[in-house]
C-alpha positions as CSV (number, residue, x, y, z in Angstrom):
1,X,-10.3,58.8,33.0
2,X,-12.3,59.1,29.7
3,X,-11.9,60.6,26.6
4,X,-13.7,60.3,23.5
5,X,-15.4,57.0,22.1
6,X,-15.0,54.0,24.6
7,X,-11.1,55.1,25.3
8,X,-9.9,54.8,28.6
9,X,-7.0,55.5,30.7
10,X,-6.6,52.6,32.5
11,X,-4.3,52.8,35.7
12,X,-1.2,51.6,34.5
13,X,-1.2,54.4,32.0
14,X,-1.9,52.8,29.2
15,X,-5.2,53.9,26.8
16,X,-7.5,51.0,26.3
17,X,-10.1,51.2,23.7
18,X,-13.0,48.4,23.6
19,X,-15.1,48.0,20.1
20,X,-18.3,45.4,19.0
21,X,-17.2,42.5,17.2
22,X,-20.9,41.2,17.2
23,X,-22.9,39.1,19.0
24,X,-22.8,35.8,21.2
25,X,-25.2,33.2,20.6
26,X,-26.8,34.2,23.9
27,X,-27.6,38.0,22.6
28,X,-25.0,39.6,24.6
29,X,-22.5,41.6,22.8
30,X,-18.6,40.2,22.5
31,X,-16.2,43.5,22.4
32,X,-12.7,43.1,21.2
33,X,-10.3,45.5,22.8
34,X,-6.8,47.4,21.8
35,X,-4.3,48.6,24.4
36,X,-1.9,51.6,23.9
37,X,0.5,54.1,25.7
38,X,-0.1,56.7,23.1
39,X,-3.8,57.7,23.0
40,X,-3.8,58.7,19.5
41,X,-2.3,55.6,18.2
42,X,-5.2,53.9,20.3
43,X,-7.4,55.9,18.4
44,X,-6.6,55.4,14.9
45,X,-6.4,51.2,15.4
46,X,-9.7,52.0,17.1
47,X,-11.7,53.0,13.9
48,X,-9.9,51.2,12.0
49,X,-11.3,47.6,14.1
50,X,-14.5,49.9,14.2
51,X,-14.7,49.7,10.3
52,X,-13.5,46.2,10.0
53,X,-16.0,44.5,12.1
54,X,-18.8,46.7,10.4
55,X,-17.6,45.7,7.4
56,X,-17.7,41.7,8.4
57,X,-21.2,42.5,10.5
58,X,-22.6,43.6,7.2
59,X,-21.2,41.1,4.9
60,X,-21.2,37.6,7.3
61,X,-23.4,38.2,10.1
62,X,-23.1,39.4,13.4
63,X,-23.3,36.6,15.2
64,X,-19.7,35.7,17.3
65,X,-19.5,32.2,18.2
66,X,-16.4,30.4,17.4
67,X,-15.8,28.1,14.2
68,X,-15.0,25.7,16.8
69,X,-17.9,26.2,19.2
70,X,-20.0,25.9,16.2
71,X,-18.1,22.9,14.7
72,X,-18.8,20.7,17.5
73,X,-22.5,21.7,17.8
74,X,-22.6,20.8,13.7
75,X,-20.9,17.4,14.6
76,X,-23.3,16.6,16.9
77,X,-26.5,17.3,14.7
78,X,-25.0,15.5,12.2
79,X,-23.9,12.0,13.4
80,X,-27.5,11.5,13.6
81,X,-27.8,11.7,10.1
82,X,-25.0,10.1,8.4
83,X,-23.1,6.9,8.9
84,X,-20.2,6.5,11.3
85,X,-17.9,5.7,9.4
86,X,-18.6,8.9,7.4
87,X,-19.4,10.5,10.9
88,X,-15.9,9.6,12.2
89,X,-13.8,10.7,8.7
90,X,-15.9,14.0,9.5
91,X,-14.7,14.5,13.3
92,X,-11.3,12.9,12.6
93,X,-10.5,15.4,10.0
94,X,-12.6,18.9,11.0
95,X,-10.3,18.1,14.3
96,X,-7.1,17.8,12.9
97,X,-7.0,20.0,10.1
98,X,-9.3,22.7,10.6
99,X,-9.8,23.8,14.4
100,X,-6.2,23.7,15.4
101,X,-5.3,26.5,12.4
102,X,-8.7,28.6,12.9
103,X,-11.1,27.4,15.5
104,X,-10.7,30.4,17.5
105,X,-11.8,32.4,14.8
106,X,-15.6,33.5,14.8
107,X,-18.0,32.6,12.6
108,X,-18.3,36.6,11.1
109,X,-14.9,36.4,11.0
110,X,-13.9,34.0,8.5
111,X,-13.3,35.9,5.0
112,X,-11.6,34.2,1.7
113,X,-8.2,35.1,3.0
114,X,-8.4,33.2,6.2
115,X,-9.1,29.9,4.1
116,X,-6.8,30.6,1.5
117,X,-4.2,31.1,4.6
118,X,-5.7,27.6,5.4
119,X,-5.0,25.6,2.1
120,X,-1.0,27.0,2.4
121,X,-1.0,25.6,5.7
122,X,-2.5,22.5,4.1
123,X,0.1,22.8,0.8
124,X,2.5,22.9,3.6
125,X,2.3,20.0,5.5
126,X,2.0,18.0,2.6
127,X,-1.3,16.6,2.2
128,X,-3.1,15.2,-0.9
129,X,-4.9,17.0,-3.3
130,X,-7.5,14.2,-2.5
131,X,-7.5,15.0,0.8
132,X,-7.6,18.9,0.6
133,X,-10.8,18.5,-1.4
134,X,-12.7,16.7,1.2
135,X,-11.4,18.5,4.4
136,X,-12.6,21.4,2.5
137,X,-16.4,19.5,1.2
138,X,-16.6,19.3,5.2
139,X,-15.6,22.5,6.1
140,X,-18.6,23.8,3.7
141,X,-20.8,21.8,4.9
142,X,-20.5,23.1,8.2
143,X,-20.6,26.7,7.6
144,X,-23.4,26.2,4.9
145,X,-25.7,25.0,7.9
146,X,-24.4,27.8,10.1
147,X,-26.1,30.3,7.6
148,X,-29.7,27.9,7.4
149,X,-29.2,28.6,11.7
150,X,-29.0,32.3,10.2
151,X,-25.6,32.6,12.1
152,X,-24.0,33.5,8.8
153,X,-25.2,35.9,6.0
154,X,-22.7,34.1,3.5
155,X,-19.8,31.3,3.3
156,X,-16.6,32.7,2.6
157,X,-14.6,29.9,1.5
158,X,-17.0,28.7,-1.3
159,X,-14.9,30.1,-4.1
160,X,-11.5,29.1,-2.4
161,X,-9.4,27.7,-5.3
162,X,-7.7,24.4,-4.6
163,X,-3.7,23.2,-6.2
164,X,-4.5,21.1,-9.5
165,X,-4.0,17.4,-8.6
166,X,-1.4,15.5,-10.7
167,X,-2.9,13.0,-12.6
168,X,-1.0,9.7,-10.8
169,X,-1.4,6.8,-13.3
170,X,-3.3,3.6,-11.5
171,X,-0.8,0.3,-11.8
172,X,-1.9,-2.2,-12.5
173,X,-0.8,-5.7,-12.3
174,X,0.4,-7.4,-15.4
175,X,-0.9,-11.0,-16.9
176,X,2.0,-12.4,-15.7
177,X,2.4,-10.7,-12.2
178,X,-1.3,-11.7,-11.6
179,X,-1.3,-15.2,-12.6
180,X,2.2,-15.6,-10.4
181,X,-0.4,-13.7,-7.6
182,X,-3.3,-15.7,-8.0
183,X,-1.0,-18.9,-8.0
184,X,0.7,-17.8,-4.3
185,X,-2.5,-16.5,-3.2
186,X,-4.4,-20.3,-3.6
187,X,-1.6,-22.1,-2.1
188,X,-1.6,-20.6,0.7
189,X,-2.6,-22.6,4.2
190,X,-6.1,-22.2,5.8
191,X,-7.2,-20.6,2.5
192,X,-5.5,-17.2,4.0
193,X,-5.1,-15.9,0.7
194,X,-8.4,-16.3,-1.1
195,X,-9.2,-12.5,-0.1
196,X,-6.6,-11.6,-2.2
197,X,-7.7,-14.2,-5.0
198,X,-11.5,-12.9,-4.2
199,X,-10.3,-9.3,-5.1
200,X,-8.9,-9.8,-8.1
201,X,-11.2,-12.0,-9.6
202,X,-14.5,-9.8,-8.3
203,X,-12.7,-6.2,-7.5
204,X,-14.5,-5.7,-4.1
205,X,-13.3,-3.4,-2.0
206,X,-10.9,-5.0,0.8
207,X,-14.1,-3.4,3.3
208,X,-16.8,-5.1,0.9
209,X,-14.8,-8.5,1.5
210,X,-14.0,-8.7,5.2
211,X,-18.0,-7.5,5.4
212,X,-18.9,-11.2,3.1
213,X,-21.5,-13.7,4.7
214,X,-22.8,-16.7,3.4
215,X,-25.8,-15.4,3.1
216,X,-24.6,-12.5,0.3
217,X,-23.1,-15.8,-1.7
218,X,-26.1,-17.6,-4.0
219,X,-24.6,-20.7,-5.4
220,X,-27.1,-21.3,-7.7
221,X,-27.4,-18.2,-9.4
222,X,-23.8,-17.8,-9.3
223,X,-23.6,-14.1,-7.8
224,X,-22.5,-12.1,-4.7
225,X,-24.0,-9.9,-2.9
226,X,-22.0,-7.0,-1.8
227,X,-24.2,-4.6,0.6
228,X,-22.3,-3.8,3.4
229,X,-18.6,-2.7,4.5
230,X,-16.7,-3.3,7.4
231,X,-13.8,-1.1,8.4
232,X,-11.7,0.4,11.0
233,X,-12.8,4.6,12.0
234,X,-11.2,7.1,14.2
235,X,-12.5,8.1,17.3
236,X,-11.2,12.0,17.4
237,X,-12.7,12.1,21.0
238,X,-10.8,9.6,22.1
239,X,-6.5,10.1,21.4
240,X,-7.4,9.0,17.8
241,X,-8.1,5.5,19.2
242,X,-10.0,3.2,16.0
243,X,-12.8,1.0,16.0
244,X,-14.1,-1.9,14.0
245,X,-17.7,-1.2,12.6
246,X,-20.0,-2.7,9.9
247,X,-21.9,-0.5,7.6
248,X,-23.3,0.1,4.0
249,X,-21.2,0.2,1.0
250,X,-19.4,3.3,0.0
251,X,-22.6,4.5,-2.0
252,X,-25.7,3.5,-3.1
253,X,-24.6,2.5,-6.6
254,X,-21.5,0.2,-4.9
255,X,-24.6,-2.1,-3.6
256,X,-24.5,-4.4,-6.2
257,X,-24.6,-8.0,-7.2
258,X,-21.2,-9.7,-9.0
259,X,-21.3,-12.4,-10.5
260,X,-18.8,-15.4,-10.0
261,X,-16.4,-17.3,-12.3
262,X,-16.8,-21.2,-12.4
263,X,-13.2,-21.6,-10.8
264,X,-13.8,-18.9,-8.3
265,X,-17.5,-20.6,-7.6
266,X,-15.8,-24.5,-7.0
267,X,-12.9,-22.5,-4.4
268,X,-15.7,-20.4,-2.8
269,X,-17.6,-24.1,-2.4
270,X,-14.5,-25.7,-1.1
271,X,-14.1,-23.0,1.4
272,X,-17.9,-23.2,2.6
273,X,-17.6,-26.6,3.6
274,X,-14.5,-26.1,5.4
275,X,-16.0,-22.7,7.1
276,X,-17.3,-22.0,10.6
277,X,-19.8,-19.5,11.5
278,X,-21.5,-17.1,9.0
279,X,-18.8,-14.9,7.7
280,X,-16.8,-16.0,4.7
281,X,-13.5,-14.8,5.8
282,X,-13.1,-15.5,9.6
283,X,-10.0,-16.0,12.2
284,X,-10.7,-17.8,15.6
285,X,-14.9,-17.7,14.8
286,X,-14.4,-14.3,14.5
287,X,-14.9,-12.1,11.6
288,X,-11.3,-11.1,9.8
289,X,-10.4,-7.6,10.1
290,X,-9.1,-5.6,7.0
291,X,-5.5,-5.3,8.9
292,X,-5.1,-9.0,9.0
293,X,-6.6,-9.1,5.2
294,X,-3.9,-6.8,4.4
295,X,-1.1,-8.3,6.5
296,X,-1.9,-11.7,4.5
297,X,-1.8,-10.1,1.3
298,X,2.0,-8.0,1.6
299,X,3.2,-11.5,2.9
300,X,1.8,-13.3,-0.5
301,X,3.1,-10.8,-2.6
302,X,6.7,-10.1,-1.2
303,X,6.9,-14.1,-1.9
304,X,6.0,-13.1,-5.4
305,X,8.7,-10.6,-5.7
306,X,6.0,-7.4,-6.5
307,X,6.8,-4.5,-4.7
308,X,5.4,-1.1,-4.2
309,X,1.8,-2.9,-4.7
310,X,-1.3,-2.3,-2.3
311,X,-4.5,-4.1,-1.9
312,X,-6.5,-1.4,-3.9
313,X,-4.3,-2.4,-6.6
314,X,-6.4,-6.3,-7.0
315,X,-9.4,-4.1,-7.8
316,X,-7.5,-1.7,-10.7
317,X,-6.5,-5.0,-11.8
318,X,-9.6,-6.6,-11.8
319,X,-11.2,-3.3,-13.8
320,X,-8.0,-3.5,-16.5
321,X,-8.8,-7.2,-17.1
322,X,-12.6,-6.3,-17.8
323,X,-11.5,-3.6,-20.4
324,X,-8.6,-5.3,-22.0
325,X,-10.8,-8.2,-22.7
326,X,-13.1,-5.9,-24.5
327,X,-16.0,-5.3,-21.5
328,X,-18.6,-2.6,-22.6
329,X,-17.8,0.4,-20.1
330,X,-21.5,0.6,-18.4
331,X,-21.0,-3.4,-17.2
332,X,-17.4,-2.6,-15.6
333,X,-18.4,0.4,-14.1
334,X,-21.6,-1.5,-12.4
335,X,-19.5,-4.3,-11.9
336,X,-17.2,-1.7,-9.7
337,X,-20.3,-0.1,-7.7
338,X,-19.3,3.2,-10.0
339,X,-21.5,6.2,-9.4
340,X,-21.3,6.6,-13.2
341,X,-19.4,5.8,-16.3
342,X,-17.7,9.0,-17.0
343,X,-16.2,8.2,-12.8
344,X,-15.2,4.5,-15.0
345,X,-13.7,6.5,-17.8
346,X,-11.8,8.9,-16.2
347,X,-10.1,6.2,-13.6
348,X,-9.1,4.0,-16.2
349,X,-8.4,5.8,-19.0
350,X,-5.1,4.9,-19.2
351,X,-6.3,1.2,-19.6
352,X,-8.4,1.5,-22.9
353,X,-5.4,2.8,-25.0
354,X,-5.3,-0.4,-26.6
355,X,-9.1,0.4,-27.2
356,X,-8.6,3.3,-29.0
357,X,-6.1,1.9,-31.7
358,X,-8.8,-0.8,-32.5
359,X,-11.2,2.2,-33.3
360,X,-9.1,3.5,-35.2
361,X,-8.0,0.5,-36.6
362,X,-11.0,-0.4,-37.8
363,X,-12.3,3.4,-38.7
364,X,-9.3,3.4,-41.4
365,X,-9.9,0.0,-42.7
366,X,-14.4,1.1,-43.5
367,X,-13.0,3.9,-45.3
368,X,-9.9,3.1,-47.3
């Protein structure tokens, strides 16, 4: 039994009511439907949907495949264009964060609330400002090449408004901690801590050093070479599983040449001679994964008493160093791989207090 627009009476006596919510992919048309054991009330819900999905047609599209569907079809077109470690931080983290809350939704019918719904869910579990802001880079990247494949008039989470991140100061190591470091680090047996002496004397990135070969090391002219990374990436596909690649640097600009301290140069040397194969840092003639970089480093530094210190830390010490000793800004942020300056600046502002008092210092003593 009929009556009126697409109501029905369906046999167990309840109304059903069946409305467009766009299109498939395909061209055929995906209905939503409502079920009801009062007509009327069927009915009303019925135009209400009617006027929604009008509403969303008109505004995002009409096309109904799911974020998810669309996701993985994104992933897949892009891993040919990107590298896989950014591939895999992509897939690892469109997986985790993003399909499980609203995959299911489709594409026309995301709106502003629906992410907002998504960053609370976010807020909620905890996660990094940080983190927020590239699971969310991601997520617009995806839909911003679902409308260039017209399957979206607009992207509705472009003007989402993220929490403010709190400022956390960057510690860095003191003279004293450093030296008492750099002293455990050189002692060590089968030169297992010279990463950690590397790092603080060059502020590479622990991916930049596990990635060293002889080859990036010119003796004569007394630089490094840092051009590639080598690091441990997620495999979403696969239970989370991880995998040991080698790629480029971080960015372009953190391709760049360092150059080495005499006392660092005579260690390196030392180490050369004593070296097998063509990587610098190397465990059973095998290249020496960050994790056992790491593991070396927390042993050398509980023996030094520092706690609460990770490895990124050598590299904000390293940068500290290079301002307190009076380093013009443009040659620390190129000695970092820094996209810019200001990227210098606002990192280690903290560090150049002491800067700004000799300004100041020396402003007041030219005019009085």
């Amino acid at each position: 039994m009929r009556r009126g627009e697409n109501i029905y009476k369906r046999k167990d006596g309840r109304w059903e009511a069946r409305y467009k919510k766009g299109y498939k992919p395909n061209g055929k048309i995906k209905y939503g439907y409502i079920y009801g054991r009062i007509y009327n009330e069927v009915r009303t819900k019925l135009y209400l949907m009617k006027a929604h999905y009008l509403n969303q047609q008109e505004t995002y599209g009409e096309t109904c495949i799911s974020l998810e569907e669309w996701g993985h079809i994104w992933l897949k077109e892009v891993k040919q264009q990107v590298k896989s470690s950014t591939y895999s931080s992509y897939e690892y983290k469109i997986n985790k964060y993003v399909f499980p809350q609203i995959g299911e939704l489709s594409l026309n019918e995301l709106t502003e609330t629906t992410g907002e719904q998504l960053v609370n869910l976010w807020i909620k579990s905890g996660l990094e400002v940080s983190t927020m802001k590239v699971i969310l880079r991601i997520t617009n990247q995806c839909l911003n090449e679902a409308i260039q494949k017209e399957y979206l008039k607009q992207n509705p989470f472009l003007s989402l408004k993220l929490p403010k991140k709190t400022k956390k100061p960057i510690r860095a190591l003191n003279r004293i901690e450093q030296e008492k470091l750099q002293k455990a680090a050189l002692a060590e047996k089968k030169d297992a801590g010279l990463p950690t002496y590397l790092a603080l004397q060059t502020g590479l990135r622990i991916g930049e050093i596990a990635a060293l070969q002889w080859k990036d090391i010119d003796f004569d002219r007394h630089l490094i070479t840092v051009n590639k990374t080598y690091q441990r990436i997620y495999l979403a596909d696969k239970g989370e599983k991880t995998q040991l690649v080698t790629g480029s640097t971080k960015t372009e600009s953190s391709t760049r040449t360092v150059p080495m301290g005499q006392h660092l140069q005579k260690i390196l040397m030392k180490h050369h001679k004593q070296s097998k194969g063509e990587f610098v840092f190397s465990t059973k003639n095998h290249q020496m994964e960050p994790r056992l970089i790491t593991y070396h480093f927390h042993r050398i530094r509980k023996q030094c008493g520092l706690e609460n210190v990770h490895f990124h830390q050598l590299r904000h010490t390293f940068a500290t160093r290079c301002i307190e000793t009076k380093g013009d800004i443009r040659s620390v942020s190129e000695l970092l791989g820094h996209s810019s300056t200001k990227l210098t600046l606002d990192t280690y502002a903290d560090s150049m207090t002491e800067q700004r008092f000799e300004v100041i210092y020396q402003m007041e003593a030219a005019i009085c």
